[in-house]
N, C-alpha and C positions, 0 to 999 in steps of 0.2 A: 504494500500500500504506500510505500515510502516512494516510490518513482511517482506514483499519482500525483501527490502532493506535490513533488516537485515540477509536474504538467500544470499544476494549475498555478502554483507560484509564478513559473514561468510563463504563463499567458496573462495572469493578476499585474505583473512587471510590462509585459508590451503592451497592454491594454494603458494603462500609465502612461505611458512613453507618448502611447499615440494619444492620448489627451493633452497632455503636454505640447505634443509637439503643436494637437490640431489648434488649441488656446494662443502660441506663438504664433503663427498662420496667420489667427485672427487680428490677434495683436498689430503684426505686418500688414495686414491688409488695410488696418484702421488707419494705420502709421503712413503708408503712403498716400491713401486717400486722400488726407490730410495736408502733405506735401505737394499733391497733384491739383486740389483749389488753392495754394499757398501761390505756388509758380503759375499759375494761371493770373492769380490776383496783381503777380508782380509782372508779368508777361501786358497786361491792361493796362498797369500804370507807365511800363515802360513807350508803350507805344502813344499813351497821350503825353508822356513827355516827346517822345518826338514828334508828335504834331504839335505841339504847341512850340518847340524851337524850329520847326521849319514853318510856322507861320512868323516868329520874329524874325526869322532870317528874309522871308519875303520883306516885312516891314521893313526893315533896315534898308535892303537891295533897294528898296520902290523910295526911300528918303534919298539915298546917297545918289541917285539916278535924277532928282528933282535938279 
């Protein structure tokens, strides 16, 4: 009966394992989620920064052209 116990130890232990790992998974997935609206949010701002210096640049060109 002693090899049983040790079948089920050793499925009680990967059964764990794979909780574990599936809980880190989730973890990860939360995690870049998160990073993935972060760089989007920064990807928007960076492109209204460049609209808004290539409309100064127009401003300037159209001043120094007068």
């Amino acid at each position: 009966m002693l090899f049983g116990d040790c079948h089920f130890q050793e499925k009680d232990d990967l059964e764990a394992r794979f909780r574990d790992a599936n809980e880190a998974a989730k973890q990860a997935s939360s995690v870049q989620s998160s990073l993935k609206q972060e760089l989007e949010r920064t990807r928007q701002q960076a492109n209204e920064a460049l609209k808004a210096m290539d409309a100064e640049r127009q401003q300037l060109r159209s001043a120094n052209n007068k």
